[in-house]
C-alpha positions as a LaTeX table, in Angstrom:
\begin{tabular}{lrrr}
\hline
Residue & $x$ (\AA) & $y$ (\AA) & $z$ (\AA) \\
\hline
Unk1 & $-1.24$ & $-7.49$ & $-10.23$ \\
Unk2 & 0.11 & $-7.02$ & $-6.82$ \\
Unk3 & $-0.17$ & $-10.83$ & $-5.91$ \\
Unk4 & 1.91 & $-11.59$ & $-9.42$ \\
Unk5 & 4.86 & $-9.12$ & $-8.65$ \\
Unk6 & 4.71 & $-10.18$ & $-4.90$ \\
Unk7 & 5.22 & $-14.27$ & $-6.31$ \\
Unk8 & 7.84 & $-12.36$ & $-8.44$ \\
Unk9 & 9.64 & $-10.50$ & $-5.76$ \\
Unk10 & 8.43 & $-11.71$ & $-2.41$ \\
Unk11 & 8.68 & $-9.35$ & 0.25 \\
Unk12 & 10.36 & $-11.71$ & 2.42 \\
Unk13 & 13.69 & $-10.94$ & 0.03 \\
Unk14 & 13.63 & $-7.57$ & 1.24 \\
Unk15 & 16.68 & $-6.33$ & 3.50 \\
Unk16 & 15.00 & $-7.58$ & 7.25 \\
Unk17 & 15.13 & $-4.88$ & 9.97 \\
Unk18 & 16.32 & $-2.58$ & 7.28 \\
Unk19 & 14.36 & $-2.03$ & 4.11 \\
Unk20 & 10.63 & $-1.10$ & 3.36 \\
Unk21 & 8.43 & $-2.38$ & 0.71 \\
Unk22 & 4.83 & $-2.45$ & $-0.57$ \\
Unk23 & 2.13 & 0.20 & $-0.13$ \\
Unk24 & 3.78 & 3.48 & 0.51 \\
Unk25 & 1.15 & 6.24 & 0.13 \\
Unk26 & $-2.35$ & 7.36 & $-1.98$ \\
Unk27 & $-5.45$ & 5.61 & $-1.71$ \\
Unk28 & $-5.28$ & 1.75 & $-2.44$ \\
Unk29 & $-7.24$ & 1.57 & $-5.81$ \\
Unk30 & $-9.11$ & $-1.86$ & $-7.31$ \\
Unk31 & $-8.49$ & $-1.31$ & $-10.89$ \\
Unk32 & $-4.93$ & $-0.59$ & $-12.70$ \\
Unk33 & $-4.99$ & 0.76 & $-16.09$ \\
Unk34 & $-2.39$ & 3.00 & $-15.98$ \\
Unk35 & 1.09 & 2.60 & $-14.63$ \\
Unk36 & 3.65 & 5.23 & $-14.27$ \\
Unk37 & 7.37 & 3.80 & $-13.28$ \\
Unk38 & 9.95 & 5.82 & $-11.15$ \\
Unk39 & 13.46 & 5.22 & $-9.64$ \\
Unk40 & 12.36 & 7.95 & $-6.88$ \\
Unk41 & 9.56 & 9.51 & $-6.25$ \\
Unk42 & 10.18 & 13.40 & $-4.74$ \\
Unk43 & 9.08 & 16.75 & $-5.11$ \\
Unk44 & 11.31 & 16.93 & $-8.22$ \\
Unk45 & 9.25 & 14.48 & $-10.29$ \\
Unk46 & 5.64 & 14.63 & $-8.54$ \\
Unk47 & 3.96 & 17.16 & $-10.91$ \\
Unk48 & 5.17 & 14.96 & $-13.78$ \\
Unk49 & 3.74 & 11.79 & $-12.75$ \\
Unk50 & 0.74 & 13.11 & $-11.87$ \\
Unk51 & 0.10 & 14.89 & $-14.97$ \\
Unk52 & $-0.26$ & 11.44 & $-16.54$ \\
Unk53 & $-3.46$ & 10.21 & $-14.09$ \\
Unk54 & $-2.04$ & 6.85 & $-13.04$ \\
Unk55 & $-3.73$ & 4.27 & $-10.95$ \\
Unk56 & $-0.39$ & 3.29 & $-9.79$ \\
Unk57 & 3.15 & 4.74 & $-9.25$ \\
Unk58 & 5.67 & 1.64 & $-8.84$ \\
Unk59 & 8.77 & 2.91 & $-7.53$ \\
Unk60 & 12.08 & 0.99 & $-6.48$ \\
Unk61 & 13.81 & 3.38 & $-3.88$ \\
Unk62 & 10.47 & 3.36 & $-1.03$ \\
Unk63 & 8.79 & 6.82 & $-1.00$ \\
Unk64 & 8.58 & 6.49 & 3.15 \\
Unk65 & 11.59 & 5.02 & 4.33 \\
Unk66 & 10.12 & 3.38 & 7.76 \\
Unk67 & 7.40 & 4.14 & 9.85 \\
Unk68 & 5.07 & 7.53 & 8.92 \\
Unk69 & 5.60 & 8.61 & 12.16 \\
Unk70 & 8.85 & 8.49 & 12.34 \\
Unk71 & 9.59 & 9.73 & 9.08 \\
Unk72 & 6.73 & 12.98 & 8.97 \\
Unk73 & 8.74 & 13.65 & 12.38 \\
Unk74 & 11.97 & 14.45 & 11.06 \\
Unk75 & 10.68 & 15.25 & 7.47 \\
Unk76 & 7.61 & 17.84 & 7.15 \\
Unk77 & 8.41 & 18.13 & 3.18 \\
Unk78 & 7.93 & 14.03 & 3.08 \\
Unk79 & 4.97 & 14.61 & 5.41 \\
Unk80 & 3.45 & 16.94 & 2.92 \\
Unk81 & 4.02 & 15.28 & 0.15 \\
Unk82 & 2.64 & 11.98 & 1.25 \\
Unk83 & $-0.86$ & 13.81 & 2.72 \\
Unk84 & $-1.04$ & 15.34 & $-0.74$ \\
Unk85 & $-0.64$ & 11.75 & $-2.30$ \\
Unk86 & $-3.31$ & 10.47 & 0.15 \\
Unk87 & $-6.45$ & 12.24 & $-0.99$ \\
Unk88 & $-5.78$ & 11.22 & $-4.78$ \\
Unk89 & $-7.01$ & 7.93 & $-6.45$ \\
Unk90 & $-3.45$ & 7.02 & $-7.04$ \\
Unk91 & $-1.51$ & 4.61 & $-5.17$ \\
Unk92 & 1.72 & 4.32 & $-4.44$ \\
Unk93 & 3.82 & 0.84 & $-3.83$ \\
Unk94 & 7.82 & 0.31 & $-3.81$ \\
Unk95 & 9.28 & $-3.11$ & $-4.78$ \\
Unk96 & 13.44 & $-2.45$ & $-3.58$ \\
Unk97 & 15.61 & $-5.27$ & $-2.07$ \\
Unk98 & 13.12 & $-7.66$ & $-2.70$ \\
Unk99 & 13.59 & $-6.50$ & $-6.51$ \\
Unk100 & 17.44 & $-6.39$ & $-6.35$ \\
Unk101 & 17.98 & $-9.86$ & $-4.71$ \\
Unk102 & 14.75 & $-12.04$ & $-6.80$ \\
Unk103 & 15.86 & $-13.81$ & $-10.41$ \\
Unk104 & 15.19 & $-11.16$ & $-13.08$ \\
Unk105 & 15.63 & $-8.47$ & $-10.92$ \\
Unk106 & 17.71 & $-5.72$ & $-10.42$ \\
Unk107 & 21.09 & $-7.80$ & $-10.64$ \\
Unk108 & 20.30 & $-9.98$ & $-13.11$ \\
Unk109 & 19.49 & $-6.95$ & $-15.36$ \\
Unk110 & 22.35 & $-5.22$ & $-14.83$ \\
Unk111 & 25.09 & $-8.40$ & $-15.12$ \\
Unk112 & 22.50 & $-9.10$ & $-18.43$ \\
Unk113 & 23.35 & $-4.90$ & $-19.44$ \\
Unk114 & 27.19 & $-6.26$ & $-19.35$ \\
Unk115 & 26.64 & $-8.84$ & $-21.70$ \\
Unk116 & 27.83 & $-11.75$ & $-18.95$ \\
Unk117 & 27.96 & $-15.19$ & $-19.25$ \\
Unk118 & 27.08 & $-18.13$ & $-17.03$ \\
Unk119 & 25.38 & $-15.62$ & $-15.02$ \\
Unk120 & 25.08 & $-16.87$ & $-11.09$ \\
Unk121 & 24.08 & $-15.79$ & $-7.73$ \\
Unk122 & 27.58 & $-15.41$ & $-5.57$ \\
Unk123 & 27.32 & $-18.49$ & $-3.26$ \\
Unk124 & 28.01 & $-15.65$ & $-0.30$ \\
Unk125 & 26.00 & $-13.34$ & $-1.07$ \\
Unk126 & 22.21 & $-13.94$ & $-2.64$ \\
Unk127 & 21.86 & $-10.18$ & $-3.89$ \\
Unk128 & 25.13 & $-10.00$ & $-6.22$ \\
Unk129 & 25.37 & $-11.92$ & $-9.15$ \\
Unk130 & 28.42 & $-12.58$ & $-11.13$ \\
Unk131 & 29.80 & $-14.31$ & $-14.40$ \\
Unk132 & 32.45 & $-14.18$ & $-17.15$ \\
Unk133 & 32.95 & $-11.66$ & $-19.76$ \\
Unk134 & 32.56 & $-12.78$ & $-23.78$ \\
Unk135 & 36.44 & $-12.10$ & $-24.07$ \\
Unk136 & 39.27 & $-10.97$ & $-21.46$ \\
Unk137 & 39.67 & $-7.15$ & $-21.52$ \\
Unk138 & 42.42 & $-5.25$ & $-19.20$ \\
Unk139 & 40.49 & $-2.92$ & $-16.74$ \\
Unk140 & 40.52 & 0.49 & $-17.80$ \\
Unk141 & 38.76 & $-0.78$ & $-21.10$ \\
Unk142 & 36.33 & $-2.84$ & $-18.85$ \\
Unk143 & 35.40 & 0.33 & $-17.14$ \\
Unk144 & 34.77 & 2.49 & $-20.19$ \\
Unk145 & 33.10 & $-0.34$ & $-21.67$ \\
Unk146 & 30.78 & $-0.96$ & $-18.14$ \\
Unk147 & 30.11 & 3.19 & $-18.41$ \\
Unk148 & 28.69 & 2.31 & $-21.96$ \\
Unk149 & 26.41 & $-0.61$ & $-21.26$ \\
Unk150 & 25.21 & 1.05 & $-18.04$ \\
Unk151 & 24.89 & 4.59 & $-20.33$ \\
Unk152 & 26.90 & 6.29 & $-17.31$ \\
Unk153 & 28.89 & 9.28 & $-17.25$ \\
Unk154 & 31.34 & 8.43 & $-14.61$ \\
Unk155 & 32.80 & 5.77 & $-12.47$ \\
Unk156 & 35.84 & 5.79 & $-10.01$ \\
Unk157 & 37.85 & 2.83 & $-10.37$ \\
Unk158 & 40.07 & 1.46 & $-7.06$ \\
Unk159 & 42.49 & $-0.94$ & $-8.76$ \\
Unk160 & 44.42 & $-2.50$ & $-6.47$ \\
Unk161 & 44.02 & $-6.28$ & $-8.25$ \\
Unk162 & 45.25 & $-7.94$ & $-11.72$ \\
Unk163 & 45.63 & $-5.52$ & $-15.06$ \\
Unk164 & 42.92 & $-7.62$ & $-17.09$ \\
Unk165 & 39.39 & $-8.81$ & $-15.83$ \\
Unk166 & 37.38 & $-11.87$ & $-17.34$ \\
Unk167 & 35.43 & $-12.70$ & $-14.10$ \\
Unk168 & 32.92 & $-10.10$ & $-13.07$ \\
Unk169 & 30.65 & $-9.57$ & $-9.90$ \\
Unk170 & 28.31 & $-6.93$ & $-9.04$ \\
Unk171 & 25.43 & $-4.99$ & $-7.06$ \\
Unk172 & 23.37 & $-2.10$ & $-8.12$ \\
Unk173 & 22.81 & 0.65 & $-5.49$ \\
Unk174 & 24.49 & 0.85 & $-2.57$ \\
Unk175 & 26.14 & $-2.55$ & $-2.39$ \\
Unk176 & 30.15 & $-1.57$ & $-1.61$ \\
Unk177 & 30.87 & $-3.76$ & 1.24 \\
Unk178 & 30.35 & $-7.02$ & $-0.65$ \\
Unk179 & 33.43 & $-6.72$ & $-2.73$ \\
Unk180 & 34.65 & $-8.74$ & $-0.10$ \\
Unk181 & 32.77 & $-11.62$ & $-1.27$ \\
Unk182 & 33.51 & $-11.23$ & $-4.82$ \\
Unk183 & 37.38 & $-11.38$ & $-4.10$ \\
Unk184 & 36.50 & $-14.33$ & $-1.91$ \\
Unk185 & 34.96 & $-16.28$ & $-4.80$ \\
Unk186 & 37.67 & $-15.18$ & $-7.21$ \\
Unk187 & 36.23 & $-12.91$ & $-9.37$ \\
Unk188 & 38.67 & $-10.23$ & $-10.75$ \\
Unk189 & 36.84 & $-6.98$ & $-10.63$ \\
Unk190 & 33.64 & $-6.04$ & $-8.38$ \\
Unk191 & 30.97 & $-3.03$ & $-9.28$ \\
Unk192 & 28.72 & $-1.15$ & $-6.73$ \\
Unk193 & 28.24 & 2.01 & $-5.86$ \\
Unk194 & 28.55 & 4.27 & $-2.86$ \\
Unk195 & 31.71 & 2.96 & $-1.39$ \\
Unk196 & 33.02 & 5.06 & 1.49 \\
Unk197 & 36.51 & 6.31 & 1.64 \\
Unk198 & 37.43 & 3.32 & 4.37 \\
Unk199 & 36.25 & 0.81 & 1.95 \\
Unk200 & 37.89 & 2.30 & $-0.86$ \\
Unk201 & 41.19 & 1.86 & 1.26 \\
Unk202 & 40.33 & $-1.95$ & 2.12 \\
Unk203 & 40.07 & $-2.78$ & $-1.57$ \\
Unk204 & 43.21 & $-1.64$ & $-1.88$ \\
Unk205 & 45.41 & $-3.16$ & 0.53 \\
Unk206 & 43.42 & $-6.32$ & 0.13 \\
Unk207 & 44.82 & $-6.19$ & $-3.77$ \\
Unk208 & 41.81 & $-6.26$ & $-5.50$ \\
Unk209 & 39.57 & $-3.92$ & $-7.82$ \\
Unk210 & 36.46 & $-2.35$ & $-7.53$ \\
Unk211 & 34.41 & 0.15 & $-9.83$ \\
Unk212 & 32.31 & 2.50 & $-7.42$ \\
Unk213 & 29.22 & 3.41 & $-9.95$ \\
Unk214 & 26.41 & 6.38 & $-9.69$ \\
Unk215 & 23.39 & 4.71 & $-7.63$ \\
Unk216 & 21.47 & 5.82 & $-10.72$ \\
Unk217 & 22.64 & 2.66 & $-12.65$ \\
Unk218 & 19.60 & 1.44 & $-11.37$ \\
Unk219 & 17.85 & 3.36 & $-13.62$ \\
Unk220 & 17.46 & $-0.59$ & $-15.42$ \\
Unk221 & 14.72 & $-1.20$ & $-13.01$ \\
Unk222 & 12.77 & 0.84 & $-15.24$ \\
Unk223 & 13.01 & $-0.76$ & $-18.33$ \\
Unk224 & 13.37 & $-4.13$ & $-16.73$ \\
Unk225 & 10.02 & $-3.93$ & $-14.47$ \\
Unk226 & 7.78 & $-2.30$ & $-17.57$ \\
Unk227 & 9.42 & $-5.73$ & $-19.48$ \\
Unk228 & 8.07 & $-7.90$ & $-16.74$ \\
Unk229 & 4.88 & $-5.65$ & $-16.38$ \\
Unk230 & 4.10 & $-5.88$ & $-20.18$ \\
Unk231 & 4.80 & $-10.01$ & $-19.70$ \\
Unk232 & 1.97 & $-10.12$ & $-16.99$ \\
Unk233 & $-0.71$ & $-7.45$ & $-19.14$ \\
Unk234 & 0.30 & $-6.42$ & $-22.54$ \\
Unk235 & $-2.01$ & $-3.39$ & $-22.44$ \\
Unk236 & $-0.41$ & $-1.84$ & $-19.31$ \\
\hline
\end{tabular}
């Protein structure tokens, strides 16, 4: 199974000298019935996913963030909670920027969610992935529109650019800083999340728009990974 997702989502996509992927924690099992899917995995949601005995826990934010040692250093709950994960028959593995930058990932889900067209991979930037709305729309119906598809409560829109958007680019997550690319390749509108007051204050003098998103719109990896899981076993 791990081969198949790792020929789906190579590791080699993932974020270099930044991002961790892979085995995270628990004891590396040979047999996977059983699959339980998280965004995060924390103290918050532990008891839960444990109550249903998987052989796996496939999460796309990593569990450790770097090296144990530095991470049980500055974090004794993370420490505990890994130890805990150690000594069970359950094994935890993260697929992240690898997942967010591979076709029928992360990106392609969400620009799919908006009902895009002519979906592509920005020519400066592999992770985003843009295209062309099915009809013109001016912004502050794109955004409660977005919201909808992305079942959001909130966004913050920065509209410094035109009053109506056709062309569309985008990142899940934490993905801000590319709207530079997106305005670049002449898209109208770009959609991330995170975006720091500085680059909030870029977009506008630069004259374009940008709708900063929760991080949780990447809730999709959910549904999209059990759709690729199910398309590798049916009886996962």
């Amino acid at each position: 199974l791990l081969t198949k997702l790792g020929r789906l989502y190579p590791k080699r996509l993932a974020i270099k000298n930044h991002d961790v992927v892979g085995y995270m924690a628990g004891q590396k099992v040979q047999t996977i019935q059983k699959i339980v899917l998280l965004l995060d995995l924390d103290e918050l949601i532990v008891d839960e996913a444990l109550s249903h005995k998987p052989d796996l826990i496939l999460t796309h934010h990593p569990f450790i963030y770097g090296t144990r040692a530095k991470v049980f250093k500055r974090d004794e709950a993370k420490k505990a909670l890994a130890l805990r994960l150690d000594a069970l028959p359950t094994m935890v593995y993260s697929i992240h920027t690898n997942f967010d930058e591979a076709p029928n990932g992360m990106n392609d889900a969400l620009a799919e969610a908006l009902g895009l067209q002519d979906i592509v991979m920005l020519e400066t930037n592999n992770m985003a992935r843009g295209g062309y709305l099915p009809r013109p729309m001016q912004v502050d119906e794109f955004c409660d529109y977005a919201l909808k598809q992305f079942k959001l409560p909130y966004g913050l829109l920065v509209q410094g650019g035109t009053e109506e958007v056709h062309k569309v680019a985008l990142i899940g997550g934490g993905g801000s800083r590319a709207w530079r690319n997106a305005q670049a390749e002449g898209y109208d509108l770009y959609i991330s999340g995170d975006a720091p007051h500085y680059v909030r204050r870029d977009v506008l003098n630069a004259g374009f728009n940008y709708f900063d998103v929760p991080h949780e719109v990447e809730n999709i990896f959910l549904t999209k990974m059990k759709e690729v899981l199910l398309s590798i076993d049916p009886t996962f």
